[in-house]
Structures are given as C-alpha cells and as structure tokens.
Wavefront OBJ file of the C-alpha trace (Angstrom):
o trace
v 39.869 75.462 -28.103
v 38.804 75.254 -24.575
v 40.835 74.025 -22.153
v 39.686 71.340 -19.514
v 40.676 71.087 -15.634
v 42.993 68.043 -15.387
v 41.796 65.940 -12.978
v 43.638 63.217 -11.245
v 42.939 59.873 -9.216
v 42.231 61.738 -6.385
v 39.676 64.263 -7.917
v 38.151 61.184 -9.723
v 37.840 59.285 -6.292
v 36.256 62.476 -4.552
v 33.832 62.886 -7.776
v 32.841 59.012 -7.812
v 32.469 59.496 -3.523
v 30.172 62.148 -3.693
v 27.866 61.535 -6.667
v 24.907 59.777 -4.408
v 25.486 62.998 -2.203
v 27.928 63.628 0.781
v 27.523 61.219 3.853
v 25.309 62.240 6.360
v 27.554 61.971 9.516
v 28.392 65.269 11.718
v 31.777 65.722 9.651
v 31.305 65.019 6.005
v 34.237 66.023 4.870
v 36.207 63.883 7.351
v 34.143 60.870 6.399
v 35.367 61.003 2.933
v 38.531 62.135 3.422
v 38.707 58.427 4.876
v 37.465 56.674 2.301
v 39.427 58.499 -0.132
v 42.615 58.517 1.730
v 43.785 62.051 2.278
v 43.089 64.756 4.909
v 39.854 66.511 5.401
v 41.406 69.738 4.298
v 42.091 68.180 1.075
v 38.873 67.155 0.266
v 37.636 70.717 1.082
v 40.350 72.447 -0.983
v 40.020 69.752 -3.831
v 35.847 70.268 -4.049
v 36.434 74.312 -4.241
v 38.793 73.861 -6.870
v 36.313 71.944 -9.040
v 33.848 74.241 -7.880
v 36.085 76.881 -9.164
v 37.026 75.619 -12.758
v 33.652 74.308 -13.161
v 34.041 70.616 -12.833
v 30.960 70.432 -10.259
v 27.972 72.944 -10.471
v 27.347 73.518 -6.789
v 27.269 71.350 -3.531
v 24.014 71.631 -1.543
v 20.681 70.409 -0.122
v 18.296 68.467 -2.275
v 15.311 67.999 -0.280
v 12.301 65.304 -0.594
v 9.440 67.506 -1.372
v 6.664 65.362 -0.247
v 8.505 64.261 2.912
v 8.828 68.103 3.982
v 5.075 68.253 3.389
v 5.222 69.916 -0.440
v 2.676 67.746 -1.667
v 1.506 70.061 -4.112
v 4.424 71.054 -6.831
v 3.702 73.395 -9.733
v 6.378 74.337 -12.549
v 4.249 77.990 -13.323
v 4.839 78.927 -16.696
v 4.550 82.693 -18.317
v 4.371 84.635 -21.805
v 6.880 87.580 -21.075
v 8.287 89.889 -23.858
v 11.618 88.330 -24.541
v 13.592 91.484 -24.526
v 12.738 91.340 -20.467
v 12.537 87.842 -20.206
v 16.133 87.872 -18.333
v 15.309 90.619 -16.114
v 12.170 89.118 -14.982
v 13.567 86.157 -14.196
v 15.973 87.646 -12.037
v 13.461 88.918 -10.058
v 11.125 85.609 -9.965
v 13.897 83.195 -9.369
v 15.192 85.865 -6.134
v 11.912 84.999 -4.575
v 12.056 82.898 -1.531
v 9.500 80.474 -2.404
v 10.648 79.608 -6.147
v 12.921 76.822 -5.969
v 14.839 77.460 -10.004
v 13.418 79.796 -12.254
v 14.913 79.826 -16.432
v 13.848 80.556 -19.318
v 13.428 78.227 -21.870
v 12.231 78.402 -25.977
v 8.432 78.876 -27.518
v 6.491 76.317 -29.358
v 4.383 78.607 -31.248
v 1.421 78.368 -31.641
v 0.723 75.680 -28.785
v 3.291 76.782 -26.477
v 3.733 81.132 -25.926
v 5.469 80.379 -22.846
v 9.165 81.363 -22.303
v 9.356 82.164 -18.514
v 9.273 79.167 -16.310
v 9.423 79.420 -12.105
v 8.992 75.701 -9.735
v 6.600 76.433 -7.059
v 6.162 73.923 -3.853
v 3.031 74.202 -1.233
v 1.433 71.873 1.125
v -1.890 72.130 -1.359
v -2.278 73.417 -4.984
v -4.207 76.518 -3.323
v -1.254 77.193 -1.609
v 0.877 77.068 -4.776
v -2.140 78.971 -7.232
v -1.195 81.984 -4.182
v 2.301 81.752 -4.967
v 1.695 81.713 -8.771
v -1.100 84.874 -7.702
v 1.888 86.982 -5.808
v 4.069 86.141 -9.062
v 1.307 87.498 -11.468
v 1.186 90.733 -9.256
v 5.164 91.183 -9.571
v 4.863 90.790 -13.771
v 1.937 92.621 -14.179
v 0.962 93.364 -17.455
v 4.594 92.037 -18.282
v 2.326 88.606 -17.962
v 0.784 88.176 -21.304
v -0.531 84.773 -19.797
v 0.442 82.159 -17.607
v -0.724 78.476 -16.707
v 0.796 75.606 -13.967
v 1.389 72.498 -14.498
v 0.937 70.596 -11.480
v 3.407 67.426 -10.442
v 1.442 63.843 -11.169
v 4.038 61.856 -9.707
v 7.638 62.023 -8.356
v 10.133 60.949 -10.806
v 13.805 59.783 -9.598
v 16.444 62.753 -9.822
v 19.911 62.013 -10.332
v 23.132 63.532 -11.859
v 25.879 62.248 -14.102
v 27.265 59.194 -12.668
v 30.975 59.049 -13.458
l 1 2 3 4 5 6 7 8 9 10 11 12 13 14 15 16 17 18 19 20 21 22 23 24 25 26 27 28 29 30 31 32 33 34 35 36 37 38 39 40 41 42 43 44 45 46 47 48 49 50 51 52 53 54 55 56 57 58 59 60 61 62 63 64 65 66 67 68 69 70 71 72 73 74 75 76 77 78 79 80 81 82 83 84 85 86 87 88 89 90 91 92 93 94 95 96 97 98 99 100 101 102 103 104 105 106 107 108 109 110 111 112 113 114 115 116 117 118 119 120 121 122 123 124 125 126 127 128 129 130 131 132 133 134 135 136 137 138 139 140 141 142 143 144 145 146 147 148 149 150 151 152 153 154 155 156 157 158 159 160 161
C-alpha cells in the first residue's frame, strides 16, 4: 500500500488559494501568505514540499495562446516504432517550440499514431514548418504523420479541491 502525504489545514488552504493560479501582484508568495495567515517563507517551503511528495505537479506559466499571437495550434501526430517511441519523444518534447510531447495508445486500423507533439505558430504555415523540422529529426523513424489543427479554444482547468 502506498502511502499518502498528510496534509493539514494549512496545506489545504494554500491548495484551495492557488488552484485559479497564484495572484498576479509583484510578491506572490507574500500575497497569499496573507490570505492564508502564515509567513511568506511558509508558503514557499509548504508548496516545495507538495512539490516534493507529489501533491502538486509543477507551478508555472500557462499562457493564452491566441492573446500571444498563436493563432494557429496543431497537436502533430506520428507512427514511430514503439520500441523508440520513448526515445523519440525525448528528443521532440526537448525542442523549444513543442509545448508537451507523450505518447499515447493506437487505434488500429484508423489510428497508427502513437507519438504526439503540440505545436503553436502565428499561421498554420508556420506550424506545417515546425511539424517539417520535426519530420527531418525522425526521419524514416516517421512511418507517417498528420496535424490536427485547433477549431476552437476550449476552457483549461485543473482539479478544483
């Protein structure tokens, strides 16, 4: 059996705080150490700990994509051998313009693809070069490959405790 962190009042606060995202004031940290009611340090020390056992994924920047001017947004998806699927990941998902990169399970015989890598642009030529410089890195690793372009922008959100 797996243990789980304990979490207390405190944590629960901090978790139920920062679920819309952190405020955006100069001093985050400080801002919810107020509503919360401890010290700044404390809500620092308490996120790394949950951090840390797992309790919270990561804490970071989601942007708008159409408001930075990625208008165009294509999830590219690719046939790769499975036995490299990992690998070649790795290597798609380090490149700067590929937002997440995983792999994910066939459909055969509709679906060969098991590779998948989000691409932004300004315009879907820009993003059809991105998915071009990707093709060039897999090679003939690429038994094919399509993108399927964004239609609309659907509301993102996380667990809500």
């Amino acid at each position: 059996m797996t243990s789980r962190p304990m979490l207390d009042a405190t944590d629960r606060a901090l978790i139920v705080a920062t679920q819309a995202g952190l405020p955006l004031v100069p001093e985050p940290y400080a801002a919810l150490a107020e509503r919360i009611g401890v010290g700044a340090d404390e809500v620092e020390r308490r996120l790394q700990a949950m951090i840390q056992s797992g309790v919270i994924r990561r804490i970071g920047a989601v942007p708008n994509h159409y408001a930075i001017g990625w208008t165009a947004n294509g999830m590219t998806v690719w046939d790769v051998d499975d036995a490299r699927v990992d690998a070649l990941g790795e290597q798609i998902g380090a490149l700067p313009f590929v937002t997440h990169c995983y792999r994910r399970p066939r459909a055969l015989p509709l679906w060969p693809y098991n590779l998948f890598a989000m691409v932004h642009g300004a315009s879907r030529d820009e993003v059809c070069a991105k998915a071009d410089r990707i093709a060039e890195l897999l090679g003939s690793c690429a038994r094919a490959h399509d993108i399927l372009f964004s239609t609309r922008i659907l509301k993102k959100s996380g667990l809500r405790i």
